[in-house]
N, C-alpha and C positions, 0 to 999 in steps of 0.2 A: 766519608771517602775523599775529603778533600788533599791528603798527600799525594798519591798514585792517580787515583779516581778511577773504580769502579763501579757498576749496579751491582752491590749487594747480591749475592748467590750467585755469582755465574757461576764458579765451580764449585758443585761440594768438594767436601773437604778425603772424603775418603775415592772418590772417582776422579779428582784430579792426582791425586797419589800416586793412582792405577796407570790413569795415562801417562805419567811422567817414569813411569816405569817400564811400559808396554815399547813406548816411543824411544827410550836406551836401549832397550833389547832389543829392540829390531834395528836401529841405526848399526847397535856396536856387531850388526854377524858379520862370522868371516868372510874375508876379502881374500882369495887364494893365491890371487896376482900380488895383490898387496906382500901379501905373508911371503912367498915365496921369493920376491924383491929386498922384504928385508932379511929374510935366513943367507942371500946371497952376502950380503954387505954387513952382515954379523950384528944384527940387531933386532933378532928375536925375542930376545932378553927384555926389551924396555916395556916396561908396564907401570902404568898410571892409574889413580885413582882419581875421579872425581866426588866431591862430595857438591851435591843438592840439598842444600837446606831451606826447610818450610817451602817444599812442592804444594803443599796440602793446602797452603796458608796465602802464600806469595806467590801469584802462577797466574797473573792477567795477562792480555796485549800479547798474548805467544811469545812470554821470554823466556819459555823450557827450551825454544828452537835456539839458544843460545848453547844448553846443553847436548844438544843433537849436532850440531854444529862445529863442538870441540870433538866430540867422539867420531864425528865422519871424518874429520880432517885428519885426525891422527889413524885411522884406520887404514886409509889412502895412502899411509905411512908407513905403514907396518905394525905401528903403536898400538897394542892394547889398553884402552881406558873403560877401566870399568866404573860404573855411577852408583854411588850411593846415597840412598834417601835417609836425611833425618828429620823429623819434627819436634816440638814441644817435647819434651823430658825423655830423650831418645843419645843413649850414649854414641859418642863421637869419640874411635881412638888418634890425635891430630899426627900420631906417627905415620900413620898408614893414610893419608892425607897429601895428593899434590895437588888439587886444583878447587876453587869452592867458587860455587852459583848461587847468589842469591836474588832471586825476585824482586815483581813487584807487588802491592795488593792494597787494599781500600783501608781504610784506617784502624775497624774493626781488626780486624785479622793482624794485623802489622802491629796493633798494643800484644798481642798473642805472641807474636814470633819475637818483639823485642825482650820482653822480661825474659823470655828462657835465653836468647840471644846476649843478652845482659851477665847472665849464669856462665856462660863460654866464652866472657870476654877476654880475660888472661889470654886464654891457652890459643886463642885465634890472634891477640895483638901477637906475642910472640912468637907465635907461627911467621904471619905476615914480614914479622922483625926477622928472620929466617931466610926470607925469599919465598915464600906462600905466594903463589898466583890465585885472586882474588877478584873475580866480579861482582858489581851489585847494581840493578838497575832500579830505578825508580826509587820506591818503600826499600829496598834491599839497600840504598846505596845512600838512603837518609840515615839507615840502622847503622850501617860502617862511622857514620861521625859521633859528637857527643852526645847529642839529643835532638831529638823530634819535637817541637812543641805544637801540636796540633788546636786547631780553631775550638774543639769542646773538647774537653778532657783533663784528665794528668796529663805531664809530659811525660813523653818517651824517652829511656834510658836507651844510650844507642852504642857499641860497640868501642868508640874511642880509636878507632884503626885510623880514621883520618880525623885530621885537624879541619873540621868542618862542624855546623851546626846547622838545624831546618828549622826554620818558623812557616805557620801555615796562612797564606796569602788570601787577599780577597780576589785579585786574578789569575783565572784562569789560565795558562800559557799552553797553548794547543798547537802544532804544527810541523813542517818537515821542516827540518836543520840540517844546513852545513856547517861544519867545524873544519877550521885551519887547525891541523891539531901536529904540534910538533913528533916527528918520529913516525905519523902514522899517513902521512899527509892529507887526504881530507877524510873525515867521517860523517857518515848520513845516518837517520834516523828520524822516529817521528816522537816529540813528545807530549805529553799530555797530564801536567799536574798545576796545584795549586800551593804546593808547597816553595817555598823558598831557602836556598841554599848558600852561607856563606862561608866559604874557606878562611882559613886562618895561616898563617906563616907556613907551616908543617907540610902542607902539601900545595901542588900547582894547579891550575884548571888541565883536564885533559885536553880541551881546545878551546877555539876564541869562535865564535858565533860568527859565519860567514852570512849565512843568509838563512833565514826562519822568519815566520808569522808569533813564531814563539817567543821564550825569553830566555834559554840556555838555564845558569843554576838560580836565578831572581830577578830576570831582565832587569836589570841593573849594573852592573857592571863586564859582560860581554861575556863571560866565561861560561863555559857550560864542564859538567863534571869533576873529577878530583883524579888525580895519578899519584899514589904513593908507593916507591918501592914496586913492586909489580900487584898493587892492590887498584883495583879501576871502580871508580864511582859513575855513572854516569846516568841521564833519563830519557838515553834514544831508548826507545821501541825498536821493534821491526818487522822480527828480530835484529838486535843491533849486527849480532856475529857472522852471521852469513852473508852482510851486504858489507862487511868490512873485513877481508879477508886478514888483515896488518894484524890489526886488535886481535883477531880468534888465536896468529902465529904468533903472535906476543904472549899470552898467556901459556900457549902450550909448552913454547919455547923455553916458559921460565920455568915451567913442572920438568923438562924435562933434564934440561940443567940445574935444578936444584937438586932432586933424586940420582943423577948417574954423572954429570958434570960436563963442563962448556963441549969437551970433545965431541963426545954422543952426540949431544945437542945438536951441533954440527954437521954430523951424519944423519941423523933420524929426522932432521926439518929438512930435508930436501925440497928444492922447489916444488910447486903443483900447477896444474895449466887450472888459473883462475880464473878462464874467461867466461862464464857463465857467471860468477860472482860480482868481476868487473864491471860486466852488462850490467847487470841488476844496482851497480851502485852508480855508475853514471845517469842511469833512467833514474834513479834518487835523487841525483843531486841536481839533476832539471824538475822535479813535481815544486808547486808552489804551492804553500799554505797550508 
């Protein structure tokens, strides 16, 4: 477990599936104020698709609340997003595809999700190359680079979507993060791995390490996460999406301009009163350690 770092079995594999299923369907019911707000302003039309991959697998630290998080906010919207689960040898049509989550999880499970993750690299790089809006936290956002080389093992084949690579450290980096993070202005989170994260030309850090007991993508160089094109790497916890309202609007914004185009876009992100969000991310960016 040294990439993510989990205890071994906290979720099985077939009941974390369930909850990550149970918890989209209850997020995404209808909102009748919602719906009827957006039938006035002619955007009942806009429906999105999330895809969830390796729920089963990838799914410590509450980063499904990442995907509850995109389908409340676009509900509130008017926006139907519906989520679907894939796993290991589980067809994915990337047509019918705007939005993808991927997890985190202990080492075991993450050799699991990358070889078949490896199998759908093409068609997610050029997705991505597309405008694909792309989360990956922790193990999910090691997978996005070119390989994982974990402390006992093969190395992991990793996606190739970002110009990054993970080696697995002998420290531990534990703690809440602030990020000066351009576009989004600060991000909070908490993280907790031992893997090590370095970027390459191809993409930027999502933010520069304001203040943390942690060490961003390898305490070493200040950076924490990866931003390519609208694909986000990053190892806040949190969940990261609900205490950084920018980040959740950034992704949905780019599903929904890559599917219907900037105008929609325009219409269907209307602002939201984030002040229950904002709370929670200020109380964030005061906890230490």
């Amino acid at each position: 477990m040294k990439g993510c770092g989990s205890p071994a079995g906290v979720d099985g594999g077939q009941a974390a599936r369930a909850e990550a299923q149970m918890a989209a369907t209850v997020v995404a019911a209808r909102n009748p104020q919602a719906e009827a707000a957006a039938v006035g302003a002619g955007l009942a039309a806009v429906r999105l698709t999330l895809l969830h991959l390796y729920p089963d697998l990838l799914n410590i630290y509450g980063d499904r609340g990442n995907v509850l998080a995109l389908v409340r906010r676009a509900g509130w919207r008017g926006i139907d997003l519906t989520v679907r689960l894939a796993s290991v040898g589980e067809a994915v049509d990337w047509g019918t595809v705007d939005l993808v989550c991927i997890g985190g999880g202990e080492d075991r499970k993450q050799a699991l999700a990358a070889q078949d993750l490896a199998r759908r690299a093409e068609d997610l790089r050029a997705a991505v190359e597309g405008g694909l809006p792309v989360l990956g936290v922790c193990g999910g956002y090691q997978l996005l680079g070119a390989y994982y080389r974990p402390a006992v093992g093969e190395q992991l084949p990793g996606a190739g979507v970002l110009d990054a690579h993970t080696v697995a450290g002998r420290r531990r980096m534990i703690g809440n993060v602030v990020l000066d993070a351009q576009g989004f202005g600060t991000l909070v989170g908490f993280e907790n791995h031992s893997g090590q994260t370095f970027l390459g030309p191809g993409c930027r850090p999502l933010g520069r390490v304001r203040r943390g007991q942690g060490g961003g993508n390898n305490g070493r160089d200040g950076g924490e996460g990866a931003l390519y094109r609208r694909c986000v790497g990053t190892y806040l916890h949190g969940s990261v999406l609900p205490k950084n309202p920018a980040l959740a609007d950034f992704l949905l914004r780019g599903a929904v301009e890559r599917r219907y185009g900037a105008r929609a876009a325009g219409a269907a992100m209307r602002p939201l009163d984030d002040a229950t969000e904002t709370m929670a991310h200020r109380r964030a960016e005061g906890l230490r350690g």
